[in-house]
PyMOL Python script that loads the backbone (N, CA, C, O; Angstrom):
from pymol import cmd

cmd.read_pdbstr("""\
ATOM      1  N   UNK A   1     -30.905 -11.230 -19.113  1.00  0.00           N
ATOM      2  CA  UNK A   1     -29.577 -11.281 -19.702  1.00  0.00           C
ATOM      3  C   UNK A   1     -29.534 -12.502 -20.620  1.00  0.00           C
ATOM      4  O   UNK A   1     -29.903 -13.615 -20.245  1.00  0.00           O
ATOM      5  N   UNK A   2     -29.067 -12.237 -21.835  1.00  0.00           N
ATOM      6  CA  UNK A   2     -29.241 -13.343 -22.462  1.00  0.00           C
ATOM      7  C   UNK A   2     -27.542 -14.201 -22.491  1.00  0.00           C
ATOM      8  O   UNK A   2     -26.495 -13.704 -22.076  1.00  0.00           O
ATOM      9  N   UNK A   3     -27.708 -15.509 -23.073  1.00  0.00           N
ATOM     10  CA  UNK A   3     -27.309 -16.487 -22.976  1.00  0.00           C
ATOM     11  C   UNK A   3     -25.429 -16.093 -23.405  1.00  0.00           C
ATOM     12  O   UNK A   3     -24.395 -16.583 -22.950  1.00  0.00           O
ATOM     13  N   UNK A   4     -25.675 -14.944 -24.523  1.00  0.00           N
ATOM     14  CA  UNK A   4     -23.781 -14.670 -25.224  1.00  0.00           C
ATOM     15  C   UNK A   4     -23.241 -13.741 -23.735  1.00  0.00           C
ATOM     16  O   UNK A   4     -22.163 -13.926 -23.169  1.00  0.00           O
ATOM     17  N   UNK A   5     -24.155 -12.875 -23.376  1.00  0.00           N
ATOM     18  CA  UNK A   5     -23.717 -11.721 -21.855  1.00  0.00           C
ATOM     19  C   UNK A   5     -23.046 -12.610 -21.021  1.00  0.00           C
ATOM     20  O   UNK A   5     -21.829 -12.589 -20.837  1.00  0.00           O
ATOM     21  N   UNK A   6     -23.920 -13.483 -20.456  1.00  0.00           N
ATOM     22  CA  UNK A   6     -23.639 -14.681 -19.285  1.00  0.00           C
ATOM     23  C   UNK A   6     -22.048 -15.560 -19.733  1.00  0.00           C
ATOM     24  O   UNK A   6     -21.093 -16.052 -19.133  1.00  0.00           O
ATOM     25  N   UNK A   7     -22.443 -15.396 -20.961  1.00  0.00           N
ATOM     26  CA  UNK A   7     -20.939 -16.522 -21.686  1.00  0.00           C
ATOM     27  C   UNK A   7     -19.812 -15.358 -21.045  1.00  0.00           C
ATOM     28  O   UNK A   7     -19.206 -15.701 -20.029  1.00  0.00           O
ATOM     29  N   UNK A   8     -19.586 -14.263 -21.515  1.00  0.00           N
ATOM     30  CA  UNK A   8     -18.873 -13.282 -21.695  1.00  0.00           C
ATOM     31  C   UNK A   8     -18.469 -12.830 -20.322  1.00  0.00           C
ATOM     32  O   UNK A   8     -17.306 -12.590 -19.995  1.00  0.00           O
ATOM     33  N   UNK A   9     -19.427 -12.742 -19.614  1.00  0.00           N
ATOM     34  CA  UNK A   9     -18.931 -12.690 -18.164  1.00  0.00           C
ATOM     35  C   UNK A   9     -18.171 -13.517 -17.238  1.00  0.00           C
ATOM     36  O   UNK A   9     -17.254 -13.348 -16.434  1.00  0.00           O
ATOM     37  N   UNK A  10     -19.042 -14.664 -17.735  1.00  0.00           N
ATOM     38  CA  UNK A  10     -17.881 -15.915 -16.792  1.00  0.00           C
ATOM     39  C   UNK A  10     -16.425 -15.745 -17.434  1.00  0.00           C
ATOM     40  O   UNK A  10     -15.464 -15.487 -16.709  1.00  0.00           O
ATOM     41  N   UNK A  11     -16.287 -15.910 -18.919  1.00  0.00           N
ATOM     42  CA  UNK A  11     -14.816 -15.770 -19.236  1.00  0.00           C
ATOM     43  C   UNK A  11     -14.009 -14.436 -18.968  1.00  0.00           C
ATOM     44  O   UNK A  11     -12.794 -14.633 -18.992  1.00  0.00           O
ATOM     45  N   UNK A  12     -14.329 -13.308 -18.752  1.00  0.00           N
ATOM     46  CA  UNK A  12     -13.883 -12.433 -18.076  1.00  0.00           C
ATOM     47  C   UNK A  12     -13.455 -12.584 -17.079  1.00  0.00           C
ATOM     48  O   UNK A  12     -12.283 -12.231 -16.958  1.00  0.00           O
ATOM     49  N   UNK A  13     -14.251 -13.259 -15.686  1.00  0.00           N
ATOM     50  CA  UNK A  13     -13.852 -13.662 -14.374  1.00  0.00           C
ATOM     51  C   UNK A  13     -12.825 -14.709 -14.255  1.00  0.00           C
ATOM     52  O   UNK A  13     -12.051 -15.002 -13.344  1.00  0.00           O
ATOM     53  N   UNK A  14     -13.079 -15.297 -15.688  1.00  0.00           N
ATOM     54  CA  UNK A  14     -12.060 -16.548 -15.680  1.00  0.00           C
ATOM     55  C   UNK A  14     -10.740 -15.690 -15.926  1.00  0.00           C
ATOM     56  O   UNK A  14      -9.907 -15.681 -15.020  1.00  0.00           O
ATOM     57  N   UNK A  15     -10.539 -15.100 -16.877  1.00  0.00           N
ATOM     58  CA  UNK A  15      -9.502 -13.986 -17.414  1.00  0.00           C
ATOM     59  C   UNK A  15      -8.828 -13.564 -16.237  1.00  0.00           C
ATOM     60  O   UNK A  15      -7.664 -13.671 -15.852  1.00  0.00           O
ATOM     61  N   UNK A  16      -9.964 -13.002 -15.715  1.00  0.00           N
ATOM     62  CA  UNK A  16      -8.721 -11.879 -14.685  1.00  0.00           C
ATOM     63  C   UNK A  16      -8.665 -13.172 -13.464  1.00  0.00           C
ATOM     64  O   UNK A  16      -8.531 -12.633 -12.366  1.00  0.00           O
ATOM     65  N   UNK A  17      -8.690 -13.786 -13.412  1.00  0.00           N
ATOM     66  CA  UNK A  17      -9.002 -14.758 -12.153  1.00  0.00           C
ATOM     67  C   UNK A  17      -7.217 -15.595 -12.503  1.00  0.00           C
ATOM     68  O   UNK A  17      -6.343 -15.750 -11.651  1.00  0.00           O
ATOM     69  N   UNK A  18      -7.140 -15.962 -13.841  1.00  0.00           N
ATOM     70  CA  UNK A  18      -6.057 -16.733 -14.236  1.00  0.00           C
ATOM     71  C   UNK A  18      -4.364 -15.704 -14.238  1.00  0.00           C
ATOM     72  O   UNK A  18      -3.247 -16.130 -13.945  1.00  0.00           O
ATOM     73  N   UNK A  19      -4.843 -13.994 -14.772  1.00  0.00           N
ATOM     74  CA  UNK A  19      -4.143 -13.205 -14.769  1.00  0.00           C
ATOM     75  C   UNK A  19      -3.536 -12.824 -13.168  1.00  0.00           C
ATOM     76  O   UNK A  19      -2.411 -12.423 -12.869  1.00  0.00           O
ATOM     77  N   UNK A  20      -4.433 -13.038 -12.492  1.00  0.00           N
ATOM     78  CA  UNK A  20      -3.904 -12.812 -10.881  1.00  0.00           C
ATOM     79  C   UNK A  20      -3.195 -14.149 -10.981  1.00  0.00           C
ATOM     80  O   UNK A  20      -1.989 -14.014 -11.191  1.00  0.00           O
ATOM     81  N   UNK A  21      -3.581 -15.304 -10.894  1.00  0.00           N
ATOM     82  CA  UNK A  21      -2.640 -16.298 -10.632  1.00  0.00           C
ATOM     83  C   UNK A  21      -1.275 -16.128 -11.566  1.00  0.00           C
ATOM     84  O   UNK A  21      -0.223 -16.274 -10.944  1.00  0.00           O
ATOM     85  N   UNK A  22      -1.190 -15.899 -12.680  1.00  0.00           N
ATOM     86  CA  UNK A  22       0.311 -15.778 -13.397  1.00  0.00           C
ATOM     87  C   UNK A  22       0.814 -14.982 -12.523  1.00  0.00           C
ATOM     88  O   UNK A  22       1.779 -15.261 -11.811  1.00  0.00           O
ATOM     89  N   UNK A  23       0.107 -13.785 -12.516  1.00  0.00           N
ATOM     90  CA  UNK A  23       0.987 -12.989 -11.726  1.00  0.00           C
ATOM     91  C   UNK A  23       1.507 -13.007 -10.562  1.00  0.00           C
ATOM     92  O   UNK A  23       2.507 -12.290 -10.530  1.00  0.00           O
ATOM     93  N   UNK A  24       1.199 -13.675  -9.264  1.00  0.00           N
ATOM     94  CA  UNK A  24       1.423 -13.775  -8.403  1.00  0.00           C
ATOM     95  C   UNK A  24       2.360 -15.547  -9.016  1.00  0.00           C
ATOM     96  O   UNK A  24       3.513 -15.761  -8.641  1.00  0.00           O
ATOM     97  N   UNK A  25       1.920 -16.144  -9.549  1.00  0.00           N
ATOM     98  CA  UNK A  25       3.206 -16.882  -9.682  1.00  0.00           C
ATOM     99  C   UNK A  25       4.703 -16.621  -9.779  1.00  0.00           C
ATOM    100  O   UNK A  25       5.580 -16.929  -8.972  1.00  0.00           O
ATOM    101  N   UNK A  26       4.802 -15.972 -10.967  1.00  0.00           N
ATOM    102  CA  UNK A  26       5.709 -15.325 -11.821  1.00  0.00           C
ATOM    103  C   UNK A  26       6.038 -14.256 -11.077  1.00  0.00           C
ATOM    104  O   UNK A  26       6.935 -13.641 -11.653  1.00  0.00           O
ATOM    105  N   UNK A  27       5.633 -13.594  -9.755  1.00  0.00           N
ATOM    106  CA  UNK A  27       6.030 -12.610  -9.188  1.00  0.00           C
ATOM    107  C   UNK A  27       6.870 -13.220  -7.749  1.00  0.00           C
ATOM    108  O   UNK A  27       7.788 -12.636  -7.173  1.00  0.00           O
ATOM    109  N   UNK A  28       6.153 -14.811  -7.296  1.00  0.00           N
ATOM    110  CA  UNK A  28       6.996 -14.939  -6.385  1.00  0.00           C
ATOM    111  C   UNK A  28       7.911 -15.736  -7.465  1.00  0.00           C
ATOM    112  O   UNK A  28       8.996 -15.574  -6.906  1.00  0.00           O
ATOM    113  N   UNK A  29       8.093 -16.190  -8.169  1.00  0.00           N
ATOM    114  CA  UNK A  29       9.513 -16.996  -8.963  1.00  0.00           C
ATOM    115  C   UNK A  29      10.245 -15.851  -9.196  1.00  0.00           C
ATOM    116  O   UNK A  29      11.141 -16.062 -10.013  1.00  0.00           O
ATOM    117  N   UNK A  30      10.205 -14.809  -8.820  1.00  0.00           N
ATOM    118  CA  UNK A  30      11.365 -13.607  -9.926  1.00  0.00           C
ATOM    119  C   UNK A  30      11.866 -13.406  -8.278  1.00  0.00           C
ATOM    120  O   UNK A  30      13.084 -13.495  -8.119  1.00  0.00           O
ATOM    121  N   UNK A  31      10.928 -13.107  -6.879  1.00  0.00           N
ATOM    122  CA  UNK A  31      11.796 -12.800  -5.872  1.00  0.00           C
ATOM    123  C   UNK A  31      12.427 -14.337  -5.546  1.00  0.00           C
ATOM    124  O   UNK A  31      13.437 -13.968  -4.946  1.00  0.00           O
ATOM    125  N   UNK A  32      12.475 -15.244  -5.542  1.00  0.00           N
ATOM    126  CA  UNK A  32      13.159 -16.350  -5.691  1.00  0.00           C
ATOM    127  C   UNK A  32      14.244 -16.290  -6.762  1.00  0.00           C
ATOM    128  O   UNK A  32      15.322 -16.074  -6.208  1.00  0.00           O
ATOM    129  N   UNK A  33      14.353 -16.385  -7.923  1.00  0.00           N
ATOM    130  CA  UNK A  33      15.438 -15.891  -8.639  1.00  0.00           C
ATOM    131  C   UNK A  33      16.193 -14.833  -8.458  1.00  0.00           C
ATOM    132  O   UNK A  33      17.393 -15.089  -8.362  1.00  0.00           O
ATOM    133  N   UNK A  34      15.870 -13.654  -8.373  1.00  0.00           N
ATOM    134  CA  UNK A  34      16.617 -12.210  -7.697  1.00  0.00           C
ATOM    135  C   UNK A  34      17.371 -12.829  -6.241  1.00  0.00           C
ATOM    136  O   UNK A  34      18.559 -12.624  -5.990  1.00  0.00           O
ATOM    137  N   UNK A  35      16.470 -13.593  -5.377  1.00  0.00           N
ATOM    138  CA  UNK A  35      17.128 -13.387  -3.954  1.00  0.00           C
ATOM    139  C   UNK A  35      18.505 -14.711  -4.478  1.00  0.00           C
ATOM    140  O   UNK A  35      19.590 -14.751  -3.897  1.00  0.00           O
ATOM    141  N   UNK A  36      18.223 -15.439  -5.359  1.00  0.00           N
ATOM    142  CA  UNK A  36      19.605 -16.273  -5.457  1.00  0.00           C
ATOM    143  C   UNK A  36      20.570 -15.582  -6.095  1.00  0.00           C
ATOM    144  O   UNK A  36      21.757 -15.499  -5.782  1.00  0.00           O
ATOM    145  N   UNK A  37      19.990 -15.074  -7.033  1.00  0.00           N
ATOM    146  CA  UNK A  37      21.656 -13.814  -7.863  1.00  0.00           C
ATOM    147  C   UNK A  37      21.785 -13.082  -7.352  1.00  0.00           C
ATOM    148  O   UNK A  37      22.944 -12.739  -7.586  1.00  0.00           O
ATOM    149  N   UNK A  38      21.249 -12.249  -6.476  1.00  0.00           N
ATOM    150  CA  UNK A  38      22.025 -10.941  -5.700  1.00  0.00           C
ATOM    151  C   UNK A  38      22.549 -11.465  -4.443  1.00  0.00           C
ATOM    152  O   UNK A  38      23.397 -10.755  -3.902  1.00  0.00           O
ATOM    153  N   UNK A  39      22.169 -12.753  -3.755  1.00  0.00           N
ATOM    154  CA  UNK A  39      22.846 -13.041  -2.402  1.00  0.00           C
ATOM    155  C   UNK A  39      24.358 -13.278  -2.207  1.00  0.00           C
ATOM    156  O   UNK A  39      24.937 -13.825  -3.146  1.00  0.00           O
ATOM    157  N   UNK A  40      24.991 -12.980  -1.246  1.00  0.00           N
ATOM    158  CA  UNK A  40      26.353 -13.363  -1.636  1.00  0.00           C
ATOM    159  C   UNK A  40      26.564 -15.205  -1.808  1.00  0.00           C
ATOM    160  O   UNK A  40      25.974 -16.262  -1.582  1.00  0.00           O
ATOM    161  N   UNK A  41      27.873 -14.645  -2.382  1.00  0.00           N
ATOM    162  CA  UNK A  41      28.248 -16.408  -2.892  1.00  0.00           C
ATOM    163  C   UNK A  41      28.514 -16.595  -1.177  1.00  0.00           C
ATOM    164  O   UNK A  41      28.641 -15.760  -0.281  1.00  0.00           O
ATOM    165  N   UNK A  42      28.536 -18.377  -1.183  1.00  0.00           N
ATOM    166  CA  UNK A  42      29.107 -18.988  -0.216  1.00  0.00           C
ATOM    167  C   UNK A  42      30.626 -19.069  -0.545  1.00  0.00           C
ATOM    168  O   UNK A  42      31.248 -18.990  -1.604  1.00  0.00           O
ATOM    169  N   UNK A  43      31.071 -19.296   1.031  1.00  0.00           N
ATOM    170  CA  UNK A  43      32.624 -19.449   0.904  1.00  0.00           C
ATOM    171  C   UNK A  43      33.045 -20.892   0.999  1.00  0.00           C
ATOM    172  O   UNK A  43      32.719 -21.552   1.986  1.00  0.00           O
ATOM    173  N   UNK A  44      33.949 -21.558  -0.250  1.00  0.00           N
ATOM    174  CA  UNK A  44      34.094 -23.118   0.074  1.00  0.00           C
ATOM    175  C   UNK A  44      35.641 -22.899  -0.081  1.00  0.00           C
ATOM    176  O   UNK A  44      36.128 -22.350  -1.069  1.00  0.00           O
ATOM    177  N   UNK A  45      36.391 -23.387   1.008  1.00  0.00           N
ATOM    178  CA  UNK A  45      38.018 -23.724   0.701  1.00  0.00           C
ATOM    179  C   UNK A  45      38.354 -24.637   0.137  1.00  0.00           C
ATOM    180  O   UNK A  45      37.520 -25.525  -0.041  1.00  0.00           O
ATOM    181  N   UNK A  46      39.270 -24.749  -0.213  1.00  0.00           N
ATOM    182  CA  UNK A  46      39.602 -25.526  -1.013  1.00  0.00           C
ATOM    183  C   UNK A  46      40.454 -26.287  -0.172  1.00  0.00           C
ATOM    184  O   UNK A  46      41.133 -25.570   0.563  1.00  0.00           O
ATOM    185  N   UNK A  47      40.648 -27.564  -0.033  1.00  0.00           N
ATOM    186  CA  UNK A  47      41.896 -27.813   0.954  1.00  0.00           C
ATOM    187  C   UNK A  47      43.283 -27.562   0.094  1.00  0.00           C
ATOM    188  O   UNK A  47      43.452 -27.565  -1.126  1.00  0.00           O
ATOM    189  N   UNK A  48      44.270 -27.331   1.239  1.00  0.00           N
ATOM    190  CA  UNK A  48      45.530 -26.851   0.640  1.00  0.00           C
ATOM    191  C   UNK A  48      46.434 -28.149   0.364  1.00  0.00           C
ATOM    192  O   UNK A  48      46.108 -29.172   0.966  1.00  0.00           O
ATOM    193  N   UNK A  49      47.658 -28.199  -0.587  1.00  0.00           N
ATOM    194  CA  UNK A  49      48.030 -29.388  -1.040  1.00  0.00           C
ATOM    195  C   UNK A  49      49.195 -29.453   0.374  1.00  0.00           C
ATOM    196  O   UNK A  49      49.446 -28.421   0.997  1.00  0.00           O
ATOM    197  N   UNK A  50      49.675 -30.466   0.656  1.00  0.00           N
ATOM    198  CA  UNK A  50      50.292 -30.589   1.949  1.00  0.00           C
ATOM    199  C   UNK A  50      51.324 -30.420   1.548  1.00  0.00           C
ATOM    200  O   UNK A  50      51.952 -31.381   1.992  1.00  0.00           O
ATOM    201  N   UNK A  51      52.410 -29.454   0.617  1.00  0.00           N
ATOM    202  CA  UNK A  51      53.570 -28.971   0.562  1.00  0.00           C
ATOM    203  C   UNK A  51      53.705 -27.365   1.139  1.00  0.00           C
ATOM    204  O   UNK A  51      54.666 -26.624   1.345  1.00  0.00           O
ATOM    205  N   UNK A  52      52.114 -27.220   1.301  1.00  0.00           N
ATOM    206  CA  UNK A  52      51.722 -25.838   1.632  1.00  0.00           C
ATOM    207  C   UNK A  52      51.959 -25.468   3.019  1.00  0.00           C
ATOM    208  O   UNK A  52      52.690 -26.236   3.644  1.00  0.00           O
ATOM    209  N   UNK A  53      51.433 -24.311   3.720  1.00  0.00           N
ATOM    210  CA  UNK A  53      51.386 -23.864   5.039  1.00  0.00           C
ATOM    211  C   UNK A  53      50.299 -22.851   4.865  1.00  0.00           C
ATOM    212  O   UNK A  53      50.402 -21.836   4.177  1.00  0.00           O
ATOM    213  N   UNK A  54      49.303 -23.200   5.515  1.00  0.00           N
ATOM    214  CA  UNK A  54      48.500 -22.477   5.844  1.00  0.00           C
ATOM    215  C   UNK A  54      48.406 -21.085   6.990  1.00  0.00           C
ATOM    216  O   UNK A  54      48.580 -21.175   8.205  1.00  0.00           O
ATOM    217  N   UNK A  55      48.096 -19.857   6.244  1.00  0.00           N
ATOM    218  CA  UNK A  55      48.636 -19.125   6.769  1.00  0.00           C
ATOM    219  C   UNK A  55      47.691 -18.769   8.224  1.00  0.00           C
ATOM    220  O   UNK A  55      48.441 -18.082   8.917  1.00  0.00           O
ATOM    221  N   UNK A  56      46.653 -18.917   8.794  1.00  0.00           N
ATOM    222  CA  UNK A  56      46.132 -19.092   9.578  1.00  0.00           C
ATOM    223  C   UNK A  56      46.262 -20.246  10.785  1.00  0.00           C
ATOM    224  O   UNK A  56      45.641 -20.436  11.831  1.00  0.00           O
ATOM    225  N   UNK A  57      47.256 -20.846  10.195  1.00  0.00           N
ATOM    226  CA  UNK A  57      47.610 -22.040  11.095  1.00  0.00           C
ATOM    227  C   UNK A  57      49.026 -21.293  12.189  1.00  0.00           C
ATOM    228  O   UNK A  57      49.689 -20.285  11.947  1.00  0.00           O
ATOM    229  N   UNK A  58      49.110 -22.124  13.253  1.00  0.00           N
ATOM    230  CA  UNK A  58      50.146 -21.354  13.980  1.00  0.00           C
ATOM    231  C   UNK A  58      51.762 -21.038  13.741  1.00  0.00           C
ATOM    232  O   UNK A  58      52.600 -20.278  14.226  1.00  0.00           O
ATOM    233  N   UNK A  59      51.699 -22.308  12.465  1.00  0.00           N
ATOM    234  CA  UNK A  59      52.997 -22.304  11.603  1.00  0.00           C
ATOM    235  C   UNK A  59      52.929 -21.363  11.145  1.00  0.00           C
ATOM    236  O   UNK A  59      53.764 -20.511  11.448  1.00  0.00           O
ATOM    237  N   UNK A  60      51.839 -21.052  10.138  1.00  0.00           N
ATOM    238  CA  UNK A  60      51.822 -19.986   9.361  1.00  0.00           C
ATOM    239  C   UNK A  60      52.175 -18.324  10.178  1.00  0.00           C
ATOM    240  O   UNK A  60      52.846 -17.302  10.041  1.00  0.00           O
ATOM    241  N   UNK A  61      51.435 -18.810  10.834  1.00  0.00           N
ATOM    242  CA  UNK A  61      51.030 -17.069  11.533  1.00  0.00           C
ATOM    243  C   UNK A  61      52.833 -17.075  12.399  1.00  0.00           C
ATOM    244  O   UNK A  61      53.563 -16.093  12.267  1.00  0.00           O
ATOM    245  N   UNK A  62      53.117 -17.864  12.921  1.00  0.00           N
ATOM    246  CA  UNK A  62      54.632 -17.885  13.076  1.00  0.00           C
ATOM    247  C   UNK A  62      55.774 -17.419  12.072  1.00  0.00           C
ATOM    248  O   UNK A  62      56.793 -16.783  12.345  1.00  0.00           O
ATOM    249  N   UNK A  63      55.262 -17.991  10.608  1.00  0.00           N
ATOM    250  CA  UNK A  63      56.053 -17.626  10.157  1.00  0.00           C
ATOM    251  C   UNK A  63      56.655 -16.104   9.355  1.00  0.00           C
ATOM    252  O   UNK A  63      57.673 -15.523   8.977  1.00  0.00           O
ATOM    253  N   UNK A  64      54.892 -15.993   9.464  1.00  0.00           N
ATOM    254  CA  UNK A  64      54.280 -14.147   9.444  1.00  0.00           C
ATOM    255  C   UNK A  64      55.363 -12.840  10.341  1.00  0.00           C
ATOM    256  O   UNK A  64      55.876 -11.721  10.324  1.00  0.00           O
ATOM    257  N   UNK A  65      55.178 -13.899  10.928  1.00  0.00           N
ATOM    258  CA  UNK A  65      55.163 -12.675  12.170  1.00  0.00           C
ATOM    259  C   UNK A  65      56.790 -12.947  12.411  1.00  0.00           C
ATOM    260  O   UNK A  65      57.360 -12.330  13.310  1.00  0.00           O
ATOM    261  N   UNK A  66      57.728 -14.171  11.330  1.00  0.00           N
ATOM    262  CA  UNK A  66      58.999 -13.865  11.539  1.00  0.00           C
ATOM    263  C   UNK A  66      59.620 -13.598  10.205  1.00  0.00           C
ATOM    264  O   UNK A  66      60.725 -14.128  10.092  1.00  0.00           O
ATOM    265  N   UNK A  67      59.200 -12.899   9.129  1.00  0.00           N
ATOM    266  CA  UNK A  67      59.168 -11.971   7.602  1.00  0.00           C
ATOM    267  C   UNK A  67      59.941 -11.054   8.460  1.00  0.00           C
ATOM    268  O   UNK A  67      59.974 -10.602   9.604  1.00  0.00           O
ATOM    269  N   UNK A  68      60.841 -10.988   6.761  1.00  0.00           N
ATOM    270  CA  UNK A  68      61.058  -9.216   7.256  1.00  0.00           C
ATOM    271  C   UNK A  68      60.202  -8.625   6.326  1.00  0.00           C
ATOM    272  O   UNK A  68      59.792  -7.519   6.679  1.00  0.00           O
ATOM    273  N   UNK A  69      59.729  -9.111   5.020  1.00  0.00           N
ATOM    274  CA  UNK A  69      58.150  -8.512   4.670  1.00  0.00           C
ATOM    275  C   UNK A  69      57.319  -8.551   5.190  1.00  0.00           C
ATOM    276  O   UNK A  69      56.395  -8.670   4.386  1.00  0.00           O
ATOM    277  N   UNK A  70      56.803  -8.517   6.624  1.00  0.00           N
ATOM    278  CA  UNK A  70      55.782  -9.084   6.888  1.00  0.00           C
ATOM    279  C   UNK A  70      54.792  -7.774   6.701  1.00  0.00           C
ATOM    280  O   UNK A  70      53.570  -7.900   6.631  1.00  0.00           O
ATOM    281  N   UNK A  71      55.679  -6.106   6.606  1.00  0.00           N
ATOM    282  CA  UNK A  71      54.579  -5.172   6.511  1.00  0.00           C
ATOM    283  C   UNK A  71      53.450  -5.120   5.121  1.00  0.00           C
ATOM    284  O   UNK A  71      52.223  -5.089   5.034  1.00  0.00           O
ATOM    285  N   UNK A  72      54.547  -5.128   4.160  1.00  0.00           N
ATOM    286  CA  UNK A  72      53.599  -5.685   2.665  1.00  0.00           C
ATOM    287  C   UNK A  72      52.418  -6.798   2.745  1.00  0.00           C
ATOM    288  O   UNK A  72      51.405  -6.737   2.048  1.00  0.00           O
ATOM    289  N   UNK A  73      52.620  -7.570   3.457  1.00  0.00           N
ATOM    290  CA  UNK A  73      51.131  -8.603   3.607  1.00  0.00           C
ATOM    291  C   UNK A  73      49.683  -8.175   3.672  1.00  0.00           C
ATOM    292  O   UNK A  73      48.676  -8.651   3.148  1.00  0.00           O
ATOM    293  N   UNK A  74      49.902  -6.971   4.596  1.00  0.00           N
ATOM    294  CA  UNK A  74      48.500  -6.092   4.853  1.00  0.00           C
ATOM    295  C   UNK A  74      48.097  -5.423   3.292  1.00  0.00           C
ATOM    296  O   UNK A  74      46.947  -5.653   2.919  1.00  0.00           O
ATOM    297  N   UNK A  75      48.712  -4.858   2.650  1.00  0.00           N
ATOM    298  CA  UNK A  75      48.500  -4.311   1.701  1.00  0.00           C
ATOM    299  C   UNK A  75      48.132  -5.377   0.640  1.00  0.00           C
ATOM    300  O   UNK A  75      47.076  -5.333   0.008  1.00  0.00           O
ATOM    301  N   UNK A  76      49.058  -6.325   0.488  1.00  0.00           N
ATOM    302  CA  UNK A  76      48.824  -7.309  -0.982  1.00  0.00           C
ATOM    303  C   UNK A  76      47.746  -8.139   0.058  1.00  0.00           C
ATOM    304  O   UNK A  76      46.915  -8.219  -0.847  1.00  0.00           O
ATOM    305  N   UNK A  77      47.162  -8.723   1.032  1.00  0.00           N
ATOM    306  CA  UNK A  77      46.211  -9.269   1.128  1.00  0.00           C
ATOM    307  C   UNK A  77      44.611  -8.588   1.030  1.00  0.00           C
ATOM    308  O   UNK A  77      43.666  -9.377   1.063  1.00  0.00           O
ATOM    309  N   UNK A  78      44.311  -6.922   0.893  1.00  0.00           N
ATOM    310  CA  UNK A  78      43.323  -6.589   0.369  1.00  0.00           C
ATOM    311  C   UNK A  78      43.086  -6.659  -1.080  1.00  0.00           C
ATOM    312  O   UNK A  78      42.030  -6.206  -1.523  1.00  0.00           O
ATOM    313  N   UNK A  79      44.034  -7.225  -1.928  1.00  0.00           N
ATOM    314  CA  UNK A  79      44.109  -7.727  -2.879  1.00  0.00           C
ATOM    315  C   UNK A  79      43.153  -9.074  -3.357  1.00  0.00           C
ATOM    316  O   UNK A  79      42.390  -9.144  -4.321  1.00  0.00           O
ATOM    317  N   UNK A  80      43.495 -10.174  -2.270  1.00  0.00           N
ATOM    318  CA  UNK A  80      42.449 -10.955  -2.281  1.00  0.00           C
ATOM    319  C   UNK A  80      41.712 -11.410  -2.099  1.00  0.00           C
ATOM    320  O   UNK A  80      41.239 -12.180  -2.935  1.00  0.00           O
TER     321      UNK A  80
END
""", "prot")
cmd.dss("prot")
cmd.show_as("cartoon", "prot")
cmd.util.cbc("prot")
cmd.orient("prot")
């Protein structure tokens, strides 16, 4: 085998040798990117300003549960 064959071969092995590594790079960075944009968001509250009432609090849920709207709540809270 002469000396250009031998050249030609190693850079081939080098070729596909470097092409597996992109690829498997670039293949785990895309399931790393995909798994952050499709995961759901986290939930952060916000704290409420203290003129407020929180409706999960026992005030709140007291004051729920003494509405005379209180049936509309179910409906307008799948809203948000």
């Amino acid at each position: 085998m002469n000396q250009t064959a031998k050249l030609a071969r190693t850079f081939r092995k080098i070729a596909i040798k470097s092409t597996i590594a992109v690829t498997v790079i670039l293949g785990a960075g895309s399931v790393g990117i995909s798994s952050y944009v499709f995961s759901p968001p986290s939930v952060h509250r916000l704290s409420l300003p203290s003129n407020l009432i929180a409706l999960d609090s026992p005030v709140g849920r007291q004051l729920l549960a003494e509405s005379r709207t209180k049936q509309d709540y179910v409906i307008l809270a799948q809203q948000f």
